[in-house]
N, C-alpha and C positions, 0 to 999 in steps of 0.2 A: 373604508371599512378596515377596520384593523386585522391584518391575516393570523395574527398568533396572541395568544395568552400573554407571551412575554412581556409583553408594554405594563399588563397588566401585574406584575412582579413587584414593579417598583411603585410607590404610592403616590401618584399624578397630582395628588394634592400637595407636594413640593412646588407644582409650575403651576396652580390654579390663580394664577395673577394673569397667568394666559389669555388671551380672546379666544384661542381656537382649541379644540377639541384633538384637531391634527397634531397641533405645536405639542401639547402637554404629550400626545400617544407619543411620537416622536423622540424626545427630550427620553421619555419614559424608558424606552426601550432602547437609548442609545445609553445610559445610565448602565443598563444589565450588559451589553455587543460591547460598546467603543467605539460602533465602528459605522460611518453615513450610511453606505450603502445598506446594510443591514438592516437599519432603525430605519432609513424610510421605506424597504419593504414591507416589516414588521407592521409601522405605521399604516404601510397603501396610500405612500405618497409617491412623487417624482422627490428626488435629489434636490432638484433647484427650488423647490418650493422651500427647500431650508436655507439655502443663498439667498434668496428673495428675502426669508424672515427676518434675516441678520442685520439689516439694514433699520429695527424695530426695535428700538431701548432697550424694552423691556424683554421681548426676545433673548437679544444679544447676551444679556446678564444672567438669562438661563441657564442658557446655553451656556456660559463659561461656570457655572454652577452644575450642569451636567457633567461636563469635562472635568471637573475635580471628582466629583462620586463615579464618575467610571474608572478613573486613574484610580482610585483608593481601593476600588472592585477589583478591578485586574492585579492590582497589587497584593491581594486579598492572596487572589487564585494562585498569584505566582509563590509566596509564601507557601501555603499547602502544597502546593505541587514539590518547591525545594525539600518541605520538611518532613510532611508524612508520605510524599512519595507516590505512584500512580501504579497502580495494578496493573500488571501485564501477562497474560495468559502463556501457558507453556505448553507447547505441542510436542508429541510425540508419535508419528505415525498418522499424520493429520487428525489427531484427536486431545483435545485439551485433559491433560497430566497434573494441572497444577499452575500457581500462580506465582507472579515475583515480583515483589515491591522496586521501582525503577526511582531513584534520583537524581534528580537534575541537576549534576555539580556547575555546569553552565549559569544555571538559576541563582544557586548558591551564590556562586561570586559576583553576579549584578547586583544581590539582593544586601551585599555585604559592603559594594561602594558605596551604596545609594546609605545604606542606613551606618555605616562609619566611614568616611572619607578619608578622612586623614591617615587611618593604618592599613583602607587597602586598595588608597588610590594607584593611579597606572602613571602619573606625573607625580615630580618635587617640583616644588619653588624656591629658588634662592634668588638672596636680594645680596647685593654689592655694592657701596657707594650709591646708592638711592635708585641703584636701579634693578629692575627684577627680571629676571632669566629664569623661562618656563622651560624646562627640558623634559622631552618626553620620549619614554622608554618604550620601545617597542620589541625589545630583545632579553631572552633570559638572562642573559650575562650582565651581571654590576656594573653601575656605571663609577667608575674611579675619577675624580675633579677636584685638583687641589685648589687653594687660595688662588695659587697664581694666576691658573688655569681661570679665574672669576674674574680677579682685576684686570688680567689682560685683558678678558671680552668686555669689563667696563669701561678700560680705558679707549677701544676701538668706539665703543658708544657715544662716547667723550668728543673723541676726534671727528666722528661722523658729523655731531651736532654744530660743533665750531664752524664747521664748511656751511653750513646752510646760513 
């Protein structure tokens, strides 16, 4: 028996390729959560009954068709939440005074590698003599690397290889 509405949110005639009734509640409701344990309470299954499924073609292709519309859901949430921001109540003398729009600048900058890389990723890549040197920054401070500073760590790459 399905414990919540939720399943019912998303429209089960996406997984009606399904044999079971479980599999579609299931799928359905991890579509809206993300998250196992969740979707097979929702459902009113055991956990493993969805291990078990996996092993079922057609299952398995659900399933990874689930996993892309709740990535794209959460993604959704996370968006609104960076841009319009989340209401938070304002107490004064234990009695709500008024409200304050809250920003996830956290959010912001996830939401900002993920959708432009290149201008606000957390690594450079340079390449030297064919070979490519991942450096990655973990400190406010600029990282300063001349030419030289490249070819000598290609030319150590060089030498490494000769030995083998």
């Amino acid at each position: 028996m399905i414990t919540t509405d939720i399943a019912n949110l998303w429209p089960q005639e996406i997984f009606s390729r399904l044999r079971l009734r479980k599999q579609r509640a299931f799928l359905a409701a991890f579509c809206r959560c993300g998250g196992l344990s969740k979707s097979a309470q929702i459902a009113g299954i055991v956990l493993s009954n969805h291990y078990n499924w996996l092993h079922e073609p057609e299952y398995k292709a659900a399933y990874a068709e689930a996993q892309a519309i709740a990535g794209d859901y959460l993604e959704e949430i996370a968006w609104r939440r960076a841009a319009d921001g989340v209401e938070r109540p304002v107490y004064w003398q234990g009695k709500v005074v008024g409200y304050i729009t809250e920003y996830s600048d956290g959010l912001i900058k996830f939401l900002l590698k993920g959708a432009k890389p290149t201008r606000y990723r957390d690594n450079i890549d340079i390449t030297s003599q064919g070979h490519s040197l991942n450096i990655y920054i973990d400190s406010p401070e600029p990282l300063q690397l001349t030419a030289a500073d490249i070819d000598a760590d290609a030319r150590e790459v060089d030498s490494d290889d000769a030995d083998d």
